[in-house]
C-alpha positions in Angstrom: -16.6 -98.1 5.6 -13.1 -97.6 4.3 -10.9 -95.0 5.7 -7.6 -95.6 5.0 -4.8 -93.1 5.1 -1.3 -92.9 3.3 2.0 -93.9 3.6 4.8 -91.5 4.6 8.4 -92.4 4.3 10.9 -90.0 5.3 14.5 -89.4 6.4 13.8 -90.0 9.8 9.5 -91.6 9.8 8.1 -94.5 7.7 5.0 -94.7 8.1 2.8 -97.6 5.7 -0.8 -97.2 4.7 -3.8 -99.8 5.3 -7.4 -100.1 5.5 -8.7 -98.3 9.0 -12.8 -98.0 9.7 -13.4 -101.5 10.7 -11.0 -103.3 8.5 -7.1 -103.4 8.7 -5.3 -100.4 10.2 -2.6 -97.8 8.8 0.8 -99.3 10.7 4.1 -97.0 11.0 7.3 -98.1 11.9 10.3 -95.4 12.9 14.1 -96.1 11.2 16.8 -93.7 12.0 15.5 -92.1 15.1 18.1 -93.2 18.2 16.6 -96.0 20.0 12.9 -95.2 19.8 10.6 -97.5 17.5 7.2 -98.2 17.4 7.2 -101.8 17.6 10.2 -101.6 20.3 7.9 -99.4 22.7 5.3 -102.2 22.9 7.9 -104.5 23.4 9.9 -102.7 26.1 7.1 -101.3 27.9 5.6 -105.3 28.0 7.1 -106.5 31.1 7.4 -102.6 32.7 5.0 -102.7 35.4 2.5 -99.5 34.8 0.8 -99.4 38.0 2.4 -99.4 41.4 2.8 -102.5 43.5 1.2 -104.6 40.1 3.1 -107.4 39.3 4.2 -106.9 35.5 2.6 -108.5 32.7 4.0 -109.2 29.5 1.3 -107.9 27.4 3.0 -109.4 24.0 2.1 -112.8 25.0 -0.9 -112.1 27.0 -4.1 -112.9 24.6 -8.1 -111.4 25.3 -9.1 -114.5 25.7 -10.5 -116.5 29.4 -11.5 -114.0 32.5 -8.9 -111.0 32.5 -7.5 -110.4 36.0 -7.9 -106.8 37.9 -4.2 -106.7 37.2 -4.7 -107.6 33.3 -7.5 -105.2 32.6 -5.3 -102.5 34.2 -1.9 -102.7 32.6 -3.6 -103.2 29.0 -5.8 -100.0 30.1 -3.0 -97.9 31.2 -0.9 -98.9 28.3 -4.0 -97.6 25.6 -4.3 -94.7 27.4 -0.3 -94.2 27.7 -0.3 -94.8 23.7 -2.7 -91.9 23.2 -1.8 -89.5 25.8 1.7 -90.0 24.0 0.8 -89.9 20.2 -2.4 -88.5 19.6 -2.3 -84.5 18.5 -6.1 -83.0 18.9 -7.1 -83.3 22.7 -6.9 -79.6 22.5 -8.8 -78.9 19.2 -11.5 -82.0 20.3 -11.9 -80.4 23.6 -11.1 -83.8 25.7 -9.3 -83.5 28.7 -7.0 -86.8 28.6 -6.6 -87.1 32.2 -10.3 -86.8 33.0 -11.2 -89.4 30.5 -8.9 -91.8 32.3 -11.0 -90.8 36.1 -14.0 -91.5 33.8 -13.3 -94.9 32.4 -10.4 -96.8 34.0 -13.0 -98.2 37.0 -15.7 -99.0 34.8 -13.3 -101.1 32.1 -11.7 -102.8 35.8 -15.4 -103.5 36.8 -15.6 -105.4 33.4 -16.6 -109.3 33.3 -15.0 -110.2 30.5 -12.9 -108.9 27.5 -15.3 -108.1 25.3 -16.8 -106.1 28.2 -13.4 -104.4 28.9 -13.2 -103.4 25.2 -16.2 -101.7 24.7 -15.5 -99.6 27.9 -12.3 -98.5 26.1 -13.9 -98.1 22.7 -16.3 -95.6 24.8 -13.4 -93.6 26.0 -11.6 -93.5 22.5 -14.9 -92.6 21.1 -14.7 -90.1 23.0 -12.2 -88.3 20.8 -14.7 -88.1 18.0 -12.0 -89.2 15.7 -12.9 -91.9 13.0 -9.2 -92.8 12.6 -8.6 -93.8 16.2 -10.3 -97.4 17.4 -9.0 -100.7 18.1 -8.2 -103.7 16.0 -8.6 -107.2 16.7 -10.0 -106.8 20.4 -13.1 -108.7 21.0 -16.5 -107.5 21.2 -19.6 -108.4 22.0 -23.0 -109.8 19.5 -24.1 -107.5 17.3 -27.4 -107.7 15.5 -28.8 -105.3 12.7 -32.5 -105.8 11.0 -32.8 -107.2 7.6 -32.8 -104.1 6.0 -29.9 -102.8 4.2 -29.8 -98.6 4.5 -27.2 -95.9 2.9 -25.8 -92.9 4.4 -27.4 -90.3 1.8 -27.7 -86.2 2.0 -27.3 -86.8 5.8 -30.1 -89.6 6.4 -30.0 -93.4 6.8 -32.1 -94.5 3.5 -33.5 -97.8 2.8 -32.0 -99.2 0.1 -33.1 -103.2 0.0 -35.7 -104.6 2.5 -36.7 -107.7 3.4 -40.2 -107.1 3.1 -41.3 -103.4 0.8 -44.6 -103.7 1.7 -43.3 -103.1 5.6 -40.1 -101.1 4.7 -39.8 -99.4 1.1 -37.1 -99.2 -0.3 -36.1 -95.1 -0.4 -37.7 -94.8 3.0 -35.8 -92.6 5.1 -35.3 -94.2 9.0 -35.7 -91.9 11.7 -35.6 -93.5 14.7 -35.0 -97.2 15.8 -36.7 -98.7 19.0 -37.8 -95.2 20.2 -34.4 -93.7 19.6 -33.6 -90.9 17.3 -31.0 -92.0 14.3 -28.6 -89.3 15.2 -28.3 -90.4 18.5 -28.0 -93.9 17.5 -25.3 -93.1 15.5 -23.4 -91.8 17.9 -23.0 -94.7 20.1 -19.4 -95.5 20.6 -20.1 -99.0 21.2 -20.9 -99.3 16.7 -18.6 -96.7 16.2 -16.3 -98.8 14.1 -18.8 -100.1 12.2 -19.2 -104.2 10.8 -20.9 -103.9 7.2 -19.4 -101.0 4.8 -21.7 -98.3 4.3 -22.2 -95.7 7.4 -26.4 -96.0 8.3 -26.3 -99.2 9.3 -24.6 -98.3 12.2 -27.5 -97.2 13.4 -29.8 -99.9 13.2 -27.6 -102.1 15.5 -28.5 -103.6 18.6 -27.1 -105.9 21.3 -30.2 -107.8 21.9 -31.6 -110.2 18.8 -35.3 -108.9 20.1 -37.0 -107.5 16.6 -36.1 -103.8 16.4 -38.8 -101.4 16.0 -38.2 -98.7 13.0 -39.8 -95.5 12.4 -39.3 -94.0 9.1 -40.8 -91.7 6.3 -41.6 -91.6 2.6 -40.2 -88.5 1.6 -42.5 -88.5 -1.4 -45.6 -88.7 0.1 -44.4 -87.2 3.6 -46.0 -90.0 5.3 -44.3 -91.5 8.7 -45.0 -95.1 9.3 -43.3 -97.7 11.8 -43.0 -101.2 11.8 -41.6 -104.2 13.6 -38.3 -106.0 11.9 -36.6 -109.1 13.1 -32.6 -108.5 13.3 -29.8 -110.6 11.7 -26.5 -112.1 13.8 -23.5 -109.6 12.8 -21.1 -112.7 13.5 -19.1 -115.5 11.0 -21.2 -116.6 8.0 -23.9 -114.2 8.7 -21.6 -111.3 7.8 -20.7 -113.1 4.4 -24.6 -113.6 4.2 -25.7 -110.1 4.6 -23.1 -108.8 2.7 -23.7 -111.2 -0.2 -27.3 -109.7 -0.3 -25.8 -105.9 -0.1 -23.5 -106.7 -3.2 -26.6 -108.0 -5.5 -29.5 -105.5 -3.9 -27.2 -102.2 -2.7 -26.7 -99.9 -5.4 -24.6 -97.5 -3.0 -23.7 -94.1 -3.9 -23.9 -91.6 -6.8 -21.8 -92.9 -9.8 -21.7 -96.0 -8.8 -23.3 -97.5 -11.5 -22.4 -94.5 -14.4 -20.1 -95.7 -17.2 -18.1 -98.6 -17.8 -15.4 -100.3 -15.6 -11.8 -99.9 -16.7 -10.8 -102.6 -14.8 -11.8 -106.4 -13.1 -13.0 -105.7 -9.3 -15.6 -104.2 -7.3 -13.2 -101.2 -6.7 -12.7 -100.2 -9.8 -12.7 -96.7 -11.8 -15.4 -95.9 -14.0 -15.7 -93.8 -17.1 -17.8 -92.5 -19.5 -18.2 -89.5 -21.9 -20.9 -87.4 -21.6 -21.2 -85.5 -24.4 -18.9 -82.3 -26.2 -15.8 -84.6 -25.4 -16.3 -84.4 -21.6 -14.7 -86.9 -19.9 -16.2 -88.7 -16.4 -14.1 -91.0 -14.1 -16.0 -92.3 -11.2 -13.5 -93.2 -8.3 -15.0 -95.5 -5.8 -12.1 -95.5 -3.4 -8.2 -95.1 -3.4 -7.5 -98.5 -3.3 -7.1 -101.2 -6.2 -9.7 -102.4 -8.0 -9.9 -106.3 -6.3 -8.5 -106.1 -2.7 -6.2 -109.2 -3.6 -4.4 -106.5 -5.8 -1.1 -104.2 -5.2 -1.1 -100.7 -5.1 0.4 -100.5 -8.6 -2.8 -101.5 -9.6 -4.4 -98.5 -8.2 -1.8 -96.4 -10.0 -2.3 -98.3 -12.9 -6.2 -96.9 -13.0 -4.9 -93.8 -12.5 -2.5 -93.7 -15.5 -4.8 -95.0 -18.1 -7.8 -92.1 -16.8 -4.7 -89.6 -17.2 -4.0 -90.7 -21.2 -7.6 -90.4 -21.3 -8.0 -86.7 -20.3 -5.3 -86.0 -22.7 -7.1 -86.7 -25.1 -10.7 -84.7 -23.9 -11.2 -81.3 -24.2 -12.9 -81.3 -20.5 -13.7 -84.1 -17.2 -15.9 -84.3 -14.2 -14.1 -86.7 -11.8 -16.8 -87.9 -9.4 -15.3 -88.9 -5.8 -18.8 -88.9 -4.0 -18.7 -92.1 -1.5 -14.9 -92.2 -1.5 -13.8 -92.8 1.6 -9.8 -93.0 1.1 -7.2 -95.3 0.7 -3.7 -94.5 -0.8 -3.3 -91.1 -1.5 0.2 -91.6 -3.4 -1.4 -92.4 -7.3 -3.8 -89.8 -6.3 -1.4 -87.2 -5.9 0.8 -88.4 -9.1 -2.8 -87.6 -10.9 -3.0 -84.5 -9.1 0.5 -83.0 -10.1 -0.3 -83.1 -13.8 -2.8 -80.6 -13.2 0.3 -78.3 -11.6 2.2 -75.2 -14.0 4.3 -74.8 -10.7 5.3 -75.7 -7.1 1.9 -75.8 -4.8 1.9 -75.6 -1.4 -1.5 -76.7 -0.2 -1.2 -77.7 3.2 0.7 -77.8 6.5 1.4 -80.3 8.8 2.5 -80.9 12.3 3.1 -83.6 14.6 3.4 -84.9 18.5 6.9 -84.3 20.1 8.4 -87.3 21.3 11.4 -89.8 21.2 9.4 -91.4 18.2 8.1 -88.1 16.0 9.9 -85.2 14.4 9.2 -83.3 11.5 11.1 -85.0 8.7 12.0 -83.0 5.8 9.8 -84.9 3.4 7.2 -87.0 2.9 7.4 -89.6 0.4 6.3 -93.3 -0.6 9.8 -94.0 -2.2 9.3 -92.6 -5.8 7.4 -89.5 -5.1 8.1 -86.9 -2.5 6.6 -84.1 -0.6 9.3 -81.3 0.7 8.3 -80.1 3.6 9.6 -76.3 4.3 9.7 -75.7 8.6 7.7 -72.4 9.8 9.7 -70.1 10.7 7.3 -69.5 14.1 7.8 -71.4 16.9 6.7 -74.6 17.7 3.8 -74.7 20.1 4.6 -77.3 22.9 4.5 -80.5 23.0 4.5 -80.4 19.1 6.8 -79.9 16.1 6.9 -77.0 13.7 4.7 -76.5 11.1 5.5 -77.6 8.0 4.4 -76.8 4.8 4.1 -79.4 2.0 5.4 -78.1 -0.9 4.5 -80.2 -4.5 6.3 -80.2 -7.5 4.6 -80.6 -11.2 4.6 -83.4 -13.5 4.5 -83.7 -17.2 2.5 -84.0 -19.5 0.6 -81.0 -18.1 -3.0 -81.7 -18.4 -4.7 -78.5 -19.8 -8.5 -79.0 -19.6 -11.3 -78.0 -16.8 -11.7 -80.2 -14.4 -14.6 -80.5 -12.4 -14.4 -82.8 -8.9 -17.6 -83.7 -7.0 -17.4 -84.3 -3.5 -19.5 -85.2 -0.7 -19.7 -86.3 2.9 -18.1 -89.8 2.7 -15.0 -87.9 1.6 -12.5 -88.7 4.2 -8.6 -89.6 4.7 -6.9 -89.9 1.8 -10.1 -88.9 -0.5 -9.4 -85.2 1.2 -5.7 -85.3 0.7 -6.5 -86.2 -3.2 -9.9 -83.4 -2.9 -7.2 -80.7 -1.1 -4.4 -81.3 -3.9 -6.8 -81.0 -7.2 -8.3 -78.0 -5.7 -4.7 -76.0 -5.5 -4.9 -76.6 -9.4 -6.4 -73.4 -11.2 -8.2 -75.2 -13.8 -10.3 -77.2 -11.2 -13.7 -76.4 -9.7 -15.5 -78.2 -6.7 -19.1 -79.5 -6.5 -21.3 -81.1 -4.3 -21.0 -80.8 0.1 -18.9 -80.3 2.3 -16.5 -83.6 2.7 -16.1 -85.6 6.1 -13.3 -84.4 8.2 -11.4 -86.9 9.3 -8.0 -86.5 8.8 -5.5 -87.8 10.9 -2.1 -89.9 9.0 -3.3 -92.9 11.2 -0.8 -95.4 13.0 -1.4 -98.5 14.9 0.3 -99.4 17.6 0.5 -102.8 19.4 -0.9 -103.5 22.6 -1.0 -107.3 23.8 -1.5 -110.1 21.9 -3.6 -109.9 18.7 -4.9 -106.0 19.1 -3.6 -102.9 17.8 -4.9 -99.2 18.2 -5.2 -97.1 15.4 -4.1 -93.5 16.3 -3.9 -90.8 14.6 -0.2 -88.7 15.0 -0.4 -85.7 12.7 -2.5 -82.2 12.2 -2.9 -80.9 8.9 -4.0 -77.6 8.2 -5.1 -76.0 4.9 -3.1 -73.0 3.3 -5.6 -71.4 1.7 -8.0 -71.1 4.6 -6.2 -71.5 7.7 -8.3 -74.3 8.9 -7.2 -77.8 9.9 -9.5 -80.9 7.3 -10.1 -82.6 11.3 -13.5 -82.2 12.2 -14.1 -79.1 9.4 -14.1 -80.5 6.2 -13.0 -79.3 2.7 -16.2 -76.8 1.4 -17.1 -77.1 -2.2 -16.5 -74.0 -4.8 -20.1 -74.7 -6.0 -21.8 -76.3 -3.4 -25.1 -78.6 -4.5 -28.0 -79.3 -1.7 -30.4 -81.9 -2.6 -33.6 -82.6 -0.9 -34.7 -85.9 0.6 -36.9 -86.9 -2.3 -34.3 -86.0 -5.1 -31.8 -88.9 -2.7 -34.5 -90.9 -2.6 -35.7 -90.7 -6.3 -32.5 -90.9 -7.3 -31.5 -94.0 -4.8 -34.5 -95.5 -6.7 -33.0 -94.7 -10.4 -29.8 -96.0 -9.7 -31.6 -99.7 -8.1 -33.8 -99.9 -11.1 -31.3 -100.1 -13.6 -31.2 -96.9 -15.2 -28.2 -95.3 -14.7 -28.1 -92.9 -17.8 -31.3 -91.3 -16.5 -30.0 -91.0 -13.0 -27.0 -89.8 -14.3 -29.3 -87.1 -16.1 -31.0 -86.5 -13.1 -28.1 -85.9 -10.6 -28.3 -82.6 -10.0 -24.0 -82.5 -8.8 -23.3 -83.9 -11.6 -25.4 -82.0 -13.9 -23.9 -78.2 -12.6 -20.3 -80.0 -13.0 -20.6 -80.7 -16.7 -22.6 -77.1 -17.4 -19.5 -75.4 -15.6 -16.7 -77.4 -17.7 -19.0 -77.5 -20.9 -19.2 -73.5 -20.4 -15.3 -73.4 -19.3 -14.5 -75.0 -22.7 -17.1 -72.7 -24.9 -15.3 -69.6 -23.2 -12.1 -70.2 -24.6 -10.9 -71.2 -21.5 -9.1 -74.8 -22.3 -6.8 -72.0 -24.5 -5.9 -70.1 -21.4 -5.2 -73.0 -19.6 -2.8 -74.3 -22.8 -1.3 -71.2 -23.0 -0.1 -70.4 -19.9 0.8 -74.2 -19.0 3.4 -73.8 -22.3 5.9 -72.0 -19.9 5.9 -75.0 -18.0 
């Protein structure tokens, strides 16, 4: 699972994107700020002894690898828990008191064996913050099996979507519980948190023991329960490349991914289509270029030919279901052709520390976000508000514009979901996106790991709330039962894609709304007032 958030660059923060859920992290690095930098801190605090009467340890050359000492295991501790207690902005709004995690954890990750051991204590604790932005990179952990099924996270469930064996596990099954244990639960353990194969569900079917796995699941067609006994597969060097070879040929994913044609070469790439009346679709997989050996100009590439496209249509349904973020920059250049004036759609605030302030702007080194300070005071231990304020772009694009969202909607598919919807002329569909929402950092902490933290809060304008653990609610929102996922699941597998995009009930109220938008005369509004722009 992608999650990947955006790049801020500012008169006194840079801060670079990258890939964060389980592949490469957001990094940040600080110019113009006294003496204080992110990659310094590591460096200085390296040989700083962090517990009394320990003998310092430079943790820049000291490598997971071997049997940690009692001195290793607490120095790397204390300096994770340092880089959160330091950085990291929700404590309050998660409920976690810092300084009682540490009590509960620090002896258990010293009690640790081994590194791998160590880490997965720590991953527990961080886990602890609920926060899918916030995990560690490059620190080892242990053998990780999963069945030979591959599932999807759909409407809330873990589905089946390719089986080793139908007859045993169908495919559009929906799993409920695995070796006794309810999926939710299983879900929840910190110790899969981070996930190994893209697509949040098989998380759950994970085990530390290559013992068969026993799964309990349902047909939501017939309503029948049934369980059955699966041998698991190694999560570990060519078996990942294995299993994921099978997911590419036997996993059709998510809603749209199979509608229309690709504009581009790569599995990443934007999809389109016209369905009907002039009505433009664009299916966006993820904000990241279409083949990951790509730049991000080819991302904004994508994003300028689906722009001369919608010029040219008198309506479009952009379909963002599955997207779990990326860049948000070409999303937001998209976003601010849809403007007639200045938007301010959210606020943001950071951490106080030699490291943070609130810069004045935002910006990725061609486009910029103001940021205007509140003029209430700052809370403490954080900066002022401050509220983003977004200028248009031209050509204005005057047509309806319908967005579908869903819960895989996270990072910087939010930031793009939360700019399109301060746009008059767009409508939301679908469920309520993720929530996770954070402007993600790493930081180093010894020799080949990183921590991924997140270092901002971001509130919405127009309701108050924060997009961290609430989410961004539809206009229209769209429920669909388990046996329309599953039916639907089945569609998209066998082929068919116009009749599952017939049958996709999102996508179906989107195109009525702008179809009805356009027959009302309403494109003409929309022209009309966008001519004193």
């Amino acid at each position: 699972m992608r999650i990947r958030n955006h790049l801020l660059v500012v008169a006194s923060i840079v801060l670079s994107a990258g890939a964060v859920g389980g592949c490469s992290a957001a990094s940040q690095r600080y110019s113009g700020m006294g003496t204080g930098h992110v990659t310094d801190r590591a460096n200085a605090n390296a040989t700083s002894p962090v517990n009394s009467g320990n003998v310092p340890i430079n943790l820049a050359s000291l490598s997971p690898t071997g049997i940690p000492t009692t001195t290793d295991k607490k120095q790397v501790f204390t300096e994770i828990w340092n880089l959160f207690n330091e950085n990291y902005p929700n404590f309050e709004m998660k409920g976690v008191d810092w300084s009682t995690e540490r009590i509960k954890y620090e002896s258990k990750a010293i009690d640790a064996g081994t590194w791998p051991q160590f880490f997965s204590v720590v991953n527990t604790m961080i886990h602890d913050l609920d926060d899918s932005h916030c995990y560690l990179i490059g620190a080892p952990s242990p053998t990780t099996y999963t069945p030979l099924i591959l599932t999807a996270w759909c409407n809330g469930q873990v589905v089946v979507m390719w089986s080793y064996d139908s007859s045993k596990v169908p495919v559009g099954s929906v799993v409920t519980s695995v070796d006794g244990a309810a999926v939710s639960t299983r879900l929840s353990r910190p110790d899969f948190s981070s996930g190994y194969i893209e697509g949040a569900g098989q998380e759950a079917l994970m085990t530390d023991s290559n013992h068969p796995e026993q799964l309990s699941f349902r047909l939501p067609s017939s309503h029948q329960t049934r369980t059955a006994t699966v041998p698991v597969y190694p999560l570990n060097g060519s078996a990942v490349a294995g299993l994921k070879h099978i997911a590419k040929s036997a996993w059709a994913v998510r809603p749209g991914a199979t509608y229309g044609d690709p504009i581009a070469k790569g599995d990443l790439s934007f999809r389109v289509a016209y369905l009907g009346n002039d009505i433009l679709y664009v299916y966006i997989p993820a904000m990241e270029p279409p083949d990951n050996t790509q730049g991000g100009e080819a991302l904004a590439s994508e994003f300028q030919h689906v722009l001369q496209l919608a010029l040219h249509s008198k309506g479009m349904v952009i379909d963002i279901r599955g997207n779990s973020g990326g860049d948000m920059w070409p999303a937001l250049w998209f976003a601010r052709h849809l403007y007639s004036g200045i938007e301010r759609p959210t606020e943001v605030r950071f951490r106080t520390s030699e490291y943070v302030q609130l810069p004045s702007q935002l910006t990725d080194g061609t486009q910029r976000i103001a940021l205007k300070a509140s003029e209430t005071q700052a809370s403490a231990g954080f900066t002022k508000w401050g509220v983003t304020q977004i200028s248009p772009l031209a050509p204005k694009l005057n047509i309806p514009v319908a967005l579908l969202t869903d819960g895989w909607n996270v990072s910087a598919a939010e930031n793009f979901t939360v700019f399109m919807k301060s746009a008059s002329n767009v409508s939301t569909f679908g469920s309520v996106t993720g929530g996770s929402d954070g402007s993600p950092q790493t930081f180093p902490v010894m020799k080949g790991v990183e921590v991924s933290i997140s270092t901002w809060q971001e509130r919405v304008m127009a309701t108050g709330l924060p997009i961290e653990g609430f989410g961004l609610h539809p206009d229209h929102p769209i429920y669909m039962s388990d046996a329309q996922v599953t039916e639907e699941m089945i569609r998209s597998q066998q082929g068919n894609p116009r009749q599952t995009m017939d049958h996709d009930s999102v996508l179906q109220a989107a195109q009525a709304w702008v179809e009805q938008q356009v027959k009302n005369g309403r494109i003409e509004e929309m022209r009309a007032s966008a001519s004193e722009f």
